[in-house]
Every structure is written in structure tokens, then in C-alpha cells.
DRENTORVEX-597963 format. One record per atom (N, C-alpha, C): atom name; x, z, y. Coordinates in nm, 2 decimals, always signed. Layout:
N
+----+--------+--------+--------+
| at |      X |      Z |      Y |
+----+--------+--------+--------+
| CA |      X |      Z |      Y |
...
+----+--------+--------+--------+
//
This chain:
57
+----+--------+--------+--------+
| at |      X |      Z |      Y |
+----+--------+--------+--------+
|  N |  +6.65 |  -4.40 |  -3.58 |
| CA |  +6.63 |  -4.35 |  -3.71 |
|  C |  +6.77 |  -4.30 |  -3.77 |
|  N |  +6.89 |  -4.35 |  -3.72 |
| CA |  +6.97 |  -4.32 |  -3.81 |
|  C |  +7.07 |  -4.19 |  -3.77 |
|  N |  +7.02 |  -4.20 |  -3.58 |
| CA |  +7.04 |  -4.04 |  -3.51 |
|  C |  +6.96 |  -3.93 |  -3.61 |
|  N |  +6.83 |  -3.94 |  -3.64 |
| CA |  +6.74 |  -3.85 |  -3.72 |
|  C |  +6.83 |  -3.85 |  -3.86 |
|  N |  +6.85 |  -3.93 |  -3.87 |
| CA |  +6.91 |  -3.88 |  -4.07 |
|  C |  +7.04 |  -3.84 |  -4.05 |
|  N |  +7.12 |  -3.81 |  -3.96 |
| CA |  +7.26 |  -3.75 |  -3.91 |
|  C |  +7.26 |  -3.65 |  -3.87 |
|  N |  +7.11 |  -3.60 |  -3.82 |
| CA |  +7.09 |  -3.47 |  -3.82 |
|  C |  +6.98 |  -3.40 |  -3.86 |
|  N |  +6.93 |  -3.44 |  -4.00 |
| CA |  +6.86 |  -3.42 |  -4.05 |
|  C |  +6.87 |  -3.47 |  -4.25 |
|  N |  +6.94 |  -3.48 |  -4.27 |
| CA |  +6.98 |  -3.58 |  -4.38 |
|  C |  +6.90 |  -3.53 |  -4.53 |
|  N |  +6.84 |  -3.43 |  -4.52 |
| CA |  +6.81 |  -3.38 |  -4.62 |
|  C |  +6.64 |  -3.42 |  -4.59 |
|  N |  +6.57 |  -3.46 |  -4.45 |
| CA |  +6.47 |  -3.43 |  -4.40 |
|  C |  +6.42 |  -3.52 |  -4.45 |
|  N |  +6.52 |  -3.71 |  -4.38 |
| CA |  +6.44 |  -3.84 |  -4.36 |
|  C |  +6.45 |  -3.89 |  -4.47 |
|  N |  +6.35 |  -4.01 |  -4.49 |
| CA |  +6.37 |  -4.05 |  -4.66 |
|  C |  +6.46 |  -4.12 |  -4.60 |
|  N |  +6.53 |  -4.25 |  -4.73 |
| CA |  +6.60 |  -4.36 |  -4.75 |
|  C |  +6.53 |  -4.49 |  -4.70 |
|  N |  +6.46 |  -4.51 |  -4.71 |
| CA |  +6.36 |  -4.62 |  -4.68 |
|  C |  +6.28 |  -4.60 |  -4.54 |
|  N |  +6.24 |  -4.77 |  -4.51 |
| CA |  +6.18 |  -4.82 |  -4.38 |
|  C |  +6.03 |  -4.86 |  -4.39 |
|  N |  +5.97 |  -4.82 |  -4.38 |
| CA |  +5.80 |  -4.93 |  -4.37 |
|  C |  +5.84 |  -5.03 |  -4.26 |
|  N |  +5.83 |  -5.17 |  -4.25 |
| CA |  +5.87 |  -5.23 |  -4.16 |
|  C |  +5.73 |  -5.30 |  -4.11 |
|  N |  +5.75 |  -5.34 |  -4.00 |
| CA |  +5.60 |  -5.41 |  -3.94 |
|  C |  +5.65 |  -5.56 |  -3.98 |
|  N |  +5.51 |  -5.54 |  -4.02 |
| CA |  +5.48 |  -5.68 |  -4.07 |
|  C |  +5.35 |  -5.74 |  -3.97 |
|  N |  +5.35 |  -5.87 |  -3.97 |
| CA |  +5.20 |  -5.92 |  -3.91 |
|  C |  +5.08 |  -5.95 |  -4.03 |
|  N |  +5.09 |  -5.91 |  -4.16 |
| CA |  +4.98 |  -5.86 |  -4.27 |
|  C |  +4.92 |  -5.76 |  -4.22 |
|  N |  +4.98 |  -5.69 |  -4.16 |
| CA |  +4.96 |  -5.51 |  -4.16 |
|  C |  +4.87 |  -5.52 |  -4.02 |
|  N |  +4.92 |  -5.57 |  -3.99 |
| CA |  +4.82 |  -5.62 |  -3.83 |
|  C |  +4.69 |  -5.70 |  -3.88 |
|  N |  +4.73 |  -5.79 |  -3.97 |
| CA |  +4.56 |  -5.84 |  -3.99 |
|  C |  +4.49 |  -5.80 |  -4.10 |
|  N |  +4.56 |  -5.71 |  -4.18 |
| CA |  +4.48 |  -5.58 |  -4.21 |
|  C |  +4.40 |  -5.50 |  -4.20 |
|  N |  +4.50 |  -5.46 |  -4.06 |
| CA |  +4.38 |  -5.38 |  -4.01 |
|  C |  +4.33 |  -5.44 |  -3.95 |
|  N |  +4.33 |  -5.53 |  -3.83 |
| CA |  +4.22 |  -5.62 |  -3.80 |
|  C |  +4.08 |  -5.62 |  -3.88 |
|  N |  +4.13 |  -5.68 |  -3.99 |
| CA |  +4.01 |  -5.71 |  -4.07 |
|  C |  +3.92 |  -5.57 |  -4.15 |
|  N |  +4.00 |  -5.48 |  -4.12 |
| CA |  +3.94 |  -5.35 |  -4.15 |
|  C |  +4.01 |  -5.35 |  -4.32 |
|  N |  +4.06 |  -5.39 |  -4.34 |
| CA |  +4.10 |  -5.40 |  -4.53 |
|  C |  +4.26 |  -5.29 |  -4.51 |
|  N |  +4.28 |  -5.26 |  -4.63 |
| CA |  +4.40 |  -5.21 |  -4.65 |
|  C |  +4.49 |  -5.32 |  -4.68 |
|  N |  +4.66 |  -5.29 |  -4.69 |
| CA |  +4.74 |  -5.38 |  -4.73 |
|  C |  +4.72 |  -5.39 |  -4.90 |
|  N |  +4.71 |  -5.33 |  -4.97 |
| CA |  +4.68 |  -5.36 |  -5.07 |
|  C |  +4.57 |  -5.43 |  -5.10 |
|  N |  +4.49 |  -5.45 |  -5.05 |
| CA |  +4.39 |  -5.53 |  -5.07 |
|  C |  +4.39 |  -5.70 |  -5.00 |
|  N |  +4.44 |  -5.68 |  -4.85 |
| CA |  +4.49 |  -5.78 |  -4.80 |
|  C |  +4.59 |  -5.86 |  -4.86 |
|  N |  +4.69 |  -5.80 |  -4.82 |
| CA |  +4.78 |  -5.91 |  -4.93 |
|  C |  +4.88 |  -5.83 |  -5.05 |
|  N |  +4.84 |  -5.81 |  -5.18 |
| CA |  +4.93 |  -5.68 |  -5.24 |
|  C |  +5.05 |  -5.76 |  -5.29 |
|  N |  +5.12 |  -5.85 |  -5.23 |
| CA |  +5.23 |  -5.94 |  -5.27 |
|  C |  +5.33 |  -5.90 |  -5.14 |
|  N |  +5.24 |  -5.87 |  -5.02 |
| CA |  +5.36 |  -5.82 |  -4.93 |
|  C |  +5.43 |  -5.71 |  -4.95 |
|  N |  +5.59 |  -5.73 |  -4.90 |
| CA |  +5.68 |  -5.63 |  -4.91 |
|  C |  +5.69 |  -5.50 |  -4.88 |
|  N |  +5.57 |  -5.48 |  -4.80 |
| CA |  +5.57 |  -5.35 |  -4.74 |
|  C |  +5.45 |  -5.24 |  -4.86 |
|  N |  +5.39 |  -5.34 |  -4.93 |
| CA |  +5.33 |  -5.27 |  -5.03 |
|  C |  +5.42 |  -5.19 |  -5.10 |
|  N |  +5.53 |  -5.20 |  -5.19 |
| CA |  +5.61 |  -5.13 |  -5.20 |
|  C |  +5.66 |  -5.01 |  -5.13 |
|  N |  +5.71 |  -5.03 |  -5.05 |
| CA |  +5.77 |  -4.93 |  -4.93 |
|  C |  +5.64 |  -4.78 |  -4.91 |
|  N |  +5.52 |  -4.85 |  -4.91 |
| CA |  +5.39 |  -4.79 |  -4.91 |
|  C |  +5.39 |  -4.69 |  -5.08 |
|  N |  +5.41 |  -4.77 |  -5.18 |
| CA |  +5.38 |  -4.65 |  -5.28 |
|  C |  +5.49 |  -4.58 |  -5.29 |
|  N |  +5.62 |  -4.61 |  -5.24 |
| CA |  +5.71 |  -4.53 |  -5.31 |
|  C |  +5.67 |  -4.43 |  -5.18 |
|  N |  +5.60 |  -4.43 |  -5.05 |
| CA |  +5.62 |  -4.30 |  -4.93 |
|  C |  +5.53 |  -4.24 |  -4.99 |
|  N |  +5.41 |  -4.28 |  -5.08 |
| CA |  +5.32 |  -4.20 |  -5.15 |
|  C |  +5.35 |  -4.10 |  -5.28 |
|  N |  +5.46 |  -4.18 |  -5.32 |
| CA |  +5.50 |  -4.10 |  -5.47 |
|  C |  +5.61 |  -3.99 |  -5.37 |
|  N |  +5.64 |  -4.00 |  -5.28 |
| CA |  +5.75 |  -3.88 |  -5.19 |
|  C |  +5.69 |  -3.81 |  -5.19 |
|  N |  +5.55 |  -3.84 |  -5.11 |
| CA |  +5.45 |  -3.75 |  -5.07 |
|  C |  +5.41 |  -3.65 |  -5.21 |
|  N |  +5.38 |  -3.71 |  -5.29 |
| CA |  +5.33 |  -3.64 |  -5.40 |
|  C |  +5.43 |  -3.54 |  -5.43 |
|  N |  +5.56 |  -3.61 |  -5.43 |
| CA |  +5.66 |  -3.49 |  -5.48 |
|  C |  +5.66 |  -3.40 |  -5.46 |
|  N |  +5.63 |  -3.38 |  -5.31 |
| CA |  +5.70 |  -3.26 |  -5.20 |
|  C |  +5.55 |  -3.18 |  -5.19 |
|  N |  +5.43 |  -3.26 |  -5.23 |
| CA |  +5.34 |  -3.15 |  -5.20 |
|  C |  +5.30 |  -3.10 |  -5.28 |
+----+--------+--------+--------+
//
């Protein structure tokens, strides 16, 4: 990742979605993380790639 933002720096965001084992029994269980557990960390990480998304499109 940090090869890609050195040549790319305007491209990659600032932030990581990291794996989590929620995210695994998430989808396991067919649920989203928000619904699974909306206290994990990665929920975060998740709206702010959505509010990027929104920016740019």
C-alpha cells in the first residue's frame, strides 16, 4: 500500500479497512457489519470509504 500511495498519492485514500474476524462472521452469517456488530472499528473506516465514494462520484 504504501508503494501505491508513492506513486499514486493523489489516487489512494489515507485510510485502511482492516480485517477483522466480525467481518468474517458477518458474512458468514449473511448480515452486514453494521448490523452485526455496529460498535466495530471497521464500521467507521466503512462510512468514511462511502462518504469518498460519494464525493468523487
Amino acid at each position: 500500500l504504501g508503494d501505491l500511495r508513492g506513486a499514486f498519492p493523489d489516487k489512494v485514500t489515507d485510510f485502511e479497512v482492516r480485517r477483522r474476524v466480525d467481518l468474517a462472521k458477518a458474512w458468514h452469517e449473511g448480515k452486514s457489519i453494521f448490523t452485526y456488530n455496529p460498535r466495530c472499528d471497521v464500521v467507521d473506516a466503512f462510512q468514511r470509504l462511502a462518504g469518498l465514494v460519494m464525493e468523487v462520484s
